[in-house]
SEPA-344901 format. One record per residue (C-alpha): y, x, z. Coordinates in steps of 0.5 Angstrom, whole numbers, padded with zeros to 4 digits, always signed. Layout:
% residues N
YXZ/...
***
This chain:
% residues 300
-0449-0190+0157/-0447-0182+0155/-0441-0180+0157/-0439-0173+0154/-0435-0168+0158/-0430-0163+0154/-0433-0157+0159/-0429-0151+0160/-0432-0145+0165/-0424-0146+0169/-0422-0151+0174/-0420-0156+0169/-0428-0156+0166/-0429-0157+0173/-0424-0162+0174/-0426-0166+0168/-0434-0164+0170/-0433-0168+0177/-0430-0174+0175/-0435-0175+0170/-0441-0174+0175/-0437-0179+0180/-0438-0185+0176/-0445-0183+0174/-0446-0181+0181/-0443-0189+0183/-0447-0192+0177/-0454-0188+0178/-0458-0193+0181/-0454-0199+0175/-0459-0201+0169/-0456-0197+0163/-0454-0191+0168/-0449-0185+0166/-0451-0180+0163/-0447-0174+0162/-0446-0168+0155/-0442-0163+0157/-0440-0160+0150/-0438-0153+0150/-0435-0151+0143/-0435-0144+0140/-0431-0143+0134/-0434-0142+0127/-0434-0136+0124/-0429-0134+0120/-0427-0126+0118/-0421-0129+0122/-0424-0130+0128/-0431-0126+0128/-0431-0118+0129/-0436-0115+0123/-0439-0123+0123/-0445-0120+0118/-0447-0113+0122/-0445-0115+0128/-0445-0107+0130/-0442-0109+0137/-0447-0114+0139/-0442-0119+0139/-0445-0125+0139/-0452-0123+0144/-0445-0122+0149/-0443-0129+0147/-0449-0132+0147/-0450-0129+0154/-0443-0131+0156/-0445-0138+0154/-0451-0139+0157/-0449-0137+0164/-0443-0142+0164/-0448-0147+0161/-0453-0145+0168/-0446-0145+0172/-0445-0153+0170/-0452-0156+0170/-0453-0153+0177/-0447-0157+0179/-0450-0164+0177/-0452-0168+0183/-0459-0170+0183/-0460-0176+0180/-0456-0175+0174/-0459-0174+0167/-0454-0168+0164/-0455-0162+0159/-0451-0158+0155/-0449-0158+0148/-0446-0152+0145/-0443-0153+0138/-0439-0149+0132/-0432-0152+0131/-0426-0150+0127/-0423-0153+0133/-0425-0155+0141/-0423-0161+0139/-0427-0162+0133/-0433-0160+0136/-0433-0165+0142/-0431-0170+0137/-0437-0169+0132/-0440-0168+0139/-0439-0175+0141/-0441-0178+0134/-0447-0175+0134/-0450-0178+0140/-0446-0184+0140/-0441-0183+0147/-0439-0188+0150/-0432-0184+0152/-0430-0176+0152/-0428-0173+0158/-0423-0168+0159/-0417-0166+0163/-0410-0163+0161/-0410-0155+0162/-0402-0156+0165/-0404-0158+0172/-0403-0165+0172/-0399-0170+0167/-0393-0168+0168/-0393-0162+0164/-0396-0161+0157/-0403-0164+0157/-0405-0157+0153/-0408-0157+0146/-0415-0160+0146/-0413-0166+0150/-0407-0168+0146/-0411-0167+0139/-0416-0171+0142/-0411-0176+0144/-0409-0177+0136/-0416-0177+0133/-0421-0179+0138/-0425-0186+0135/-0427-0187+0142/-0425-0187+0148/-0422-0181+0151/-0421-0180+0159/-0416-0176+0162/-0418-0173+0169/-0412-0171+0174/-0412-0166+0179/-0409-0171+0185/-0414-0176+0184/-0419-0173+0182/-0425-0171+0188/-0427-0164+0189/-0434-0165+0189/-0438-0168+0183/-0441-0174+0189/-0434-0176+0191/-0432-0184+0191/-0433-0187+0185/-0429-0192+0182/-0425-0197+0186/-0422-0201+0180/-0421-0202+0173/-0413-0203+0172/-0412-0205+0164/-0404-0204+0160/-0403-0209+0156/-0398-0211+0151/-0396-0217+0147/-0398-0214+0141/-0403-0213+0137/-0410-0209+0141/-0409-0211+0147/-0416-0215+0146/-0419-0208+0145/-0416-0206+0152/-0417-0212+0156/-0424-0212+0153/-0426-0205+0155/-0423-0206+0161/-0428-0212+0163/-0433-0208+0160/-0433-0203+0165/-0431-0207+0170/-0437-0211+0170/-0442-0205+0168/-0440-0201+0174/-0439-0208+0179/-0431-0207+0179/-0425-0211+0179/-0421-0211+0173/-0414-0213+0173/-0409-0213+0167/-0402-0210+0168/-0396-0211+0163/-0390-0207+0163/-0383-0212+0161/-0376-0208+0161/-0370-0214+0161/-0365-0211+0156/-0361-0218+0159/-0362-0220+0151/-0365-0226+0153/-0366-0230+0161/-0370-0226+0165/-0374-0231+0167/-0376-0234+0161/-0378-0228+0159/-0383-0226+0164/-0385-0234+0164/-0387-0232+0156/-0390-0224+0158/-0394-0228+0163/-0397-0233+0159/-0398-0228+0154/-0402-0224+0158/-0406-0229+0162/-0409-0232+0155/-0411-0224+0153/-0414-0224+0161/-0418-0231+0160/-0422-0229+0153/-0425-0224+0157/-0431-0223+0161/-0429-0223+0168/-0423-0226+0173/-0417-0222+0172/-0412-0220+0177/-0405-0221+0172/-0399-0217+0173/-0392-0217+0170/-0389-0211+0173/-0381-0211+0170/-0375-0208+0172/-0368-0205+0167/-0373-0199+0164/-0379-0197+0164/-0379-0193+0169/-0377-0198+0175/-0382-0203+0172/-0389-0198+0172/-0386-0196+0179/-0388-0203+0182/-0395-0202+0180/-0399-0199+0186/-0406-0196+0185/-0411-0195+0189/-0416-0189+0191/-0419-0187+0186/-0417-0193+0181/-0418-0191+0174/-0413-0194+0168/-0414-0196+0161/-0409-0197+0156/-0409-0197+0148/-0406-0192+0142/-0401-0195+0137/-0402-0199+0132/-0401-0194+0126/-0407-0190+0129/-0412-0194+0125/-0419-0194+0128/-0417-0187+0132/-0413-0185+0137/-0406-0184+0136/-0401-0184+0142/-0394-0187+0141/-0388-0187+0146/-0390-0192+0151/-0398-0189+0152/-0394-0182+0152/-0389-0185+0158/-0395-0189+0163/-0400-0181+0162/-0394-0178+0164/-0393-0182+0171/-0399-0185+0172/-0402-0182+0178/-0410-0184+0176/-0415-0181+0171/-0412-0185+0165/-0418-0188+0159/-0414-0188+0152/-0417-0194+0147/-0417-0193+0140/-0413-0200+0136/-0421-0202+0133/-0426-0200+0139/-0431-0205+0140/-0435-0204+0146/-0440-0208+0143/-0441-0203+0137/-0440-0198+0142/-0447-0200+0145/-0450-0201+0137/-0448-0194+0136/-0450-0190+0143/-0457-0194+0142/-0457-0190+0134/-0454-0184+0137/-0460-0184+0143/-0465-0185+0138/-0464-0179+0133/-0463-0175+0139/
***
């Protein structure tokens, strides 16, 4: 199972380093262990980007290439023994291009990243947020408040799913329950109600429930269901309590296709959700994932 790490040579780079490396630290001894690709991507040359792209007179690419190679030598000596990883560095119009093309070509079975505003709360910067609305796998947010300091900390405690009513809830609570069992977890599935009053409260979280709980049971695992609710959004997510280093999963919308694309309700759970978030395209398939990381291992 590879996971790809958006790497920087910053605190965030770090940051998204350090979850990756605690979940494939955790896993390290599991059948189909983690193996972690940290992804730096330098821009394409361009006359718009390069200085003298041809002669080169100023040695700009040999400053480049050294400048890469030290942060790429500073990143491996993190990696905590036992954990395969190794460097990839990749020519993009765009960071995220290049971690998405990444990803395809050895066959990832998640991104890693994390915000370059400090915490969810502000901007997720631009990477993150382009790879947000693009990504066709899964994307996992790092944030600095759950997130261990060293690349050996805890490793997951348990895997939370947001599941809605609505068409690709199945994808979530798969991948949800995938994790789950491929890291010895417990998995529960969290709906959020708001009750606008248009209907009897008790009808309604009757019905979400019933709902909820035929999705939980088509999967794989025993499911903890929860239907948090309250007069907005904002009262009812409060009522969901995390654990220590705890992870989320929560689905795109509908109109994103078989990639990314995050609508209100996802943008609002990133921005309170106090654990490292994984964001699902509609369509993903975690069985498919499996057919194409086998692809991805073998042209490697």
């Amino acid at each position: 199972m590879k996971y790809i790490v958006g790497y920087t040579a910053d605190r965030g780079g770090k940051l998204a380093l350090n979850l990756a490396c605690n979940i494939a630290y955790a896993a390290r001894n599991h059948e189909d262990p983690v193996e972690v690709d940290l992804v730096m991507v330098v821009r394409n040359q361009s006359p718009f980007t390069a200085v003298y792209p041809s002669a080169d007179p100023l040695g700009y690419e040999e400053i480049l290439d050294t400048t890469l190679r030290g942060w790429a030598d500073e990143a491996l000596a993190m990696i905590p023994e036992g954990i395969s990883a190794r460097v990839l560095i990749r020519a993009a119009d765009s960071e995220a291009e290049g971690i998405i093309a990444a990803a395809e070509e050895v066959g990832a079975r998640m991104i890693v990243v994390a915000p370059r505003a400090h915490g969810l709360g502000g901007s997720l910067g631009s990477v993150a947020n382009a790879l947000l609305h693009s990504s066709p796998v899964p994307v996992m947010l790092a944030v600095p408040q759950s997130t261990p300091e060293e690349p050996t900390g805890p490793g997951p405690s348990r895997v939370t799913a947001f599941v809605g009513t609505k068409e690709g809830a199945e994808a979530v609570a798969h991948m949800a329950a995938v994790t789950a069992q491929h890291h010895h977890l417990p998995v529960r599935i969290v709906s959020l109600l708001e009750l606008d009053g248009s209907r009897d409260d008790a009808d309604q979280l009757a019905e979400t429930r019933e709902l909820i709980e035929e999705i939980a049971g088509r999967t794989t695992l025993g499911s903890e269901v929860i239907v948090a609710h309250g007069s907005t959004f904002d009262e009812a997510i409060s009522h969901v309590e995390w654990r220590p280093h705890e992870i989320a999963l929560l689905g795109s919308a509908r109109m994103g296709g078989r990639r990314l694309f995050l609508g209100s309700t996802a943008h609002k759970v990133l921005r309170v959700t106090p654990v490292p978030v994984v964001v699902v395209p509609r369509d993903y398939s975690a069985a498919a994932a499996a057919r194409i990381e086998n692809q991805g291992g073998q042209a490697s």
